[in-house]
N, C-alpha and C positions, 0 to 999 in steps of 0.2 A: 319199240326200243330195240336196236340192234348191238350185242354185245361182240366184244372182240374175241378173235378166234385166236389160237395157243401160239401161232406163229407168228402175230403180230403183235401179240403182249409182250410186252420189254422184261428181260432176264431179270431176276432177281440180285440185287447186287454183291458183288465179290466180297467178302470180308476178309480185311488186312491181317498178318500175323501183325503184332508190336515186335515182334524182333526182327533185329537186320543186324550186318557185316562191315564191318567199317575199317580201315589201320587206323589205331590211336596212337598219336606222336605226342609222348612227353617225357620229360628228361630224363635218361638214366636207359632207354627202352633201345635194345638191339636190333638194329637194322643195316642191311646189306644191300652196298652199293659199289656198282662196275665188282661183283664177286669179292668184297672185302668187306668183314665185319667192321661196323662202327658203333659208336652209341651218341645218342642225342642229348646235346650240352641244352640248347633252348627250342622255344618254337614262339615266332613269331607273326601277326598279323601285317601285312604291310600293303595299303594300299587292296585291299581287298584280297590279296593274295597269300597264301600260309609258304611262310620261308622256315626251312629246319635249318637250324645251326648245329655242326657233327662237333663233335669233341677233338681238339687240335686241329681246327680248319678254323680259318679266320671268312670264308666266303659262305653265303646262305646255298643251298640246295633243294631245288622245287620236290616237293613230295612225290610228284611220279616218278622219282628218277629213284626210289630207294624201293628195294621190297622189305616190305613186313606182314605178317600174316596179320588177317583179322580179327577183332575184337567183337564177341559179340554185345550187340547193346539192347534195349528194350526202350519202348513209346510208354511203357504201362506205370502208373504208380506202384512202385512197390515200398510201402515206408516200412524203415528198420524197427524190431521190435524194440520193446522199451525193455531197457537192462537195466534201469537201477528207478527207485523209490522214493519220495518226498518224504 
């Protein structure tokens, strides 16, 4: 029986954090585009693609074109404690 040697055993695998970095776009959230503050009336799905509607624009605006900082988010269940009593 010939066992394998350290350099050809496959690495142990990476474990994921649950958290990551995302902009979250929903109404009311400040965001700055071409250097002027805006704030976001809607967000819509259209055709596979996310249009932000700005408040006093009547035209949608593709999400890269605005910065917002990150949101962080989590993968992991985290359920809310129970606050009230039967």
């Amino acid at each position: 029986m010939q066992l394998a040697s350290p350099e050809v055993a496959a690495p142990p695998p990476t474990t994921r954090s649950g958290l990551f970095h995302m902009p979250l776009f929903r109404p009311g959230t400040e965001v700055t585009q071409n250097g002027r503050r805006e704030v976001v009336s809607h967000v819509i799905l259209r055709r596979r693609e996310l249009m932000i509607y700005l408040q006093g624009h009547d035209d949608p605006v593709k999400p890269h074109t605005l910065q917002l900082s990150p949101t962080l988010f989590t993968t992991e269940r985290r359920p809310e404690p129970l606050t009230w009593f039967l």
